[in-house]
N, C-alpha and C positions, 0 to 999 in steps of 0.2 A: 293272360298273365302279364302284366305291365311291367315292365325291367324298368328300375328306378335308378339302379346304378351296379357297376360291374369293376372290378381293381383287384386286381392279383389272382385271378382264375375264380370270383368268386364274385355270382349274380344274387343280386339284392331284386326281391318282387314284392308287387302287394296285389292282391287279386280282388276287383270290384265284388262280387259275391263271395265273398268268406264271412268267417264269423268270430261277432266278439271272445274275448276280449279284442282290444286293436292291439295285431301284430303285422310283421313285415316274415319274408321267407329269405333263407339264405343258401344257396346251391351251391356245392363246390364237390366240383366231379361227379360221383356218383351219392354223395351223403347232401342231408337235405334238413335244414334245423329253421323251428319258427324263433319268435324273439318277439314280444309282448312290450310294447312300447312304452307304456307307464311306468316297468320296473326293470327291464333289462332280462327278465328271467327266458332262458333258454329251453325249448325241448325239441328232443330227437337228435342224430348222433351227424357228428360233424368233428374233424381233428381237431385237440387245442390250438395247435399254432394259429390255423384258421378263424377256430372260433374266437380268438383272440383279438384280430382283425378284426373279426363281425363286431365286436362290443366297442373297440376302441373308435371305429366307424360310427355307431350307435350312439356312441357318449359324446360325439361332436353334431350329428344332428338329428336331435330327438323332438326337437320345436317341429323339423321340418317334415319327420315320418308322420308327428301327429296329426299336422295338417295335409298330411298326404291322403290318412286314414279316413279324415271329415271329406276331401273330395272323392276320393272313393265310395263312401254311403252314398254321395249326392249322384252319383257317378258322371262324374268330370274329367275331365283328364287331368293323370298325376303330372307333378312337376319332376326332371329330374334332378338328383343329390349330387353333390360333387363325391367322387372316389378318394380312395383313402390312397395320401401319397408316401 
């Protein structure tokens, strides 16, 4: 599970064998939410405030998840994201 990036108690992954669509995972404590790179759409259960974070994060690098996602199929190693400040 490749940690792409981690900022305010909350680890961003993408995992070489998952499956489309391309998403990325978001950990924070015990709750655990994907996030669908094309469109922002969220599933599984994670606090607002946090998931809030997760998107605003999201909405600044979605060029970079996607190309995270293409070296992933190739299976490459991912780049990592800058954290959200």
């Amino acid at each position: 599970m490749p940690e792409i990036s981690r900022f305010l108690g909350i680890v961003i992954t993408m995992y070489y064998s998952d499956h489309a669509p391309p998403h990325f995972h978001a950990k924070y404590g015990g709750y655990d939410v994907t996030i669908r790179i094309h469109d922002g759409l969220a599933q599984g259960t994670f606090p607002r405030r946090a998931l809030n974070l997760v998107q605003e994060w999201y909405n600044l690098h979605r060029d970079e998840l996607a190309e995270n996602w293409r070296l992933s199929r190739e299976r490459k190693p991912l780049h990592p994201i800058e954290p959200l400040e």
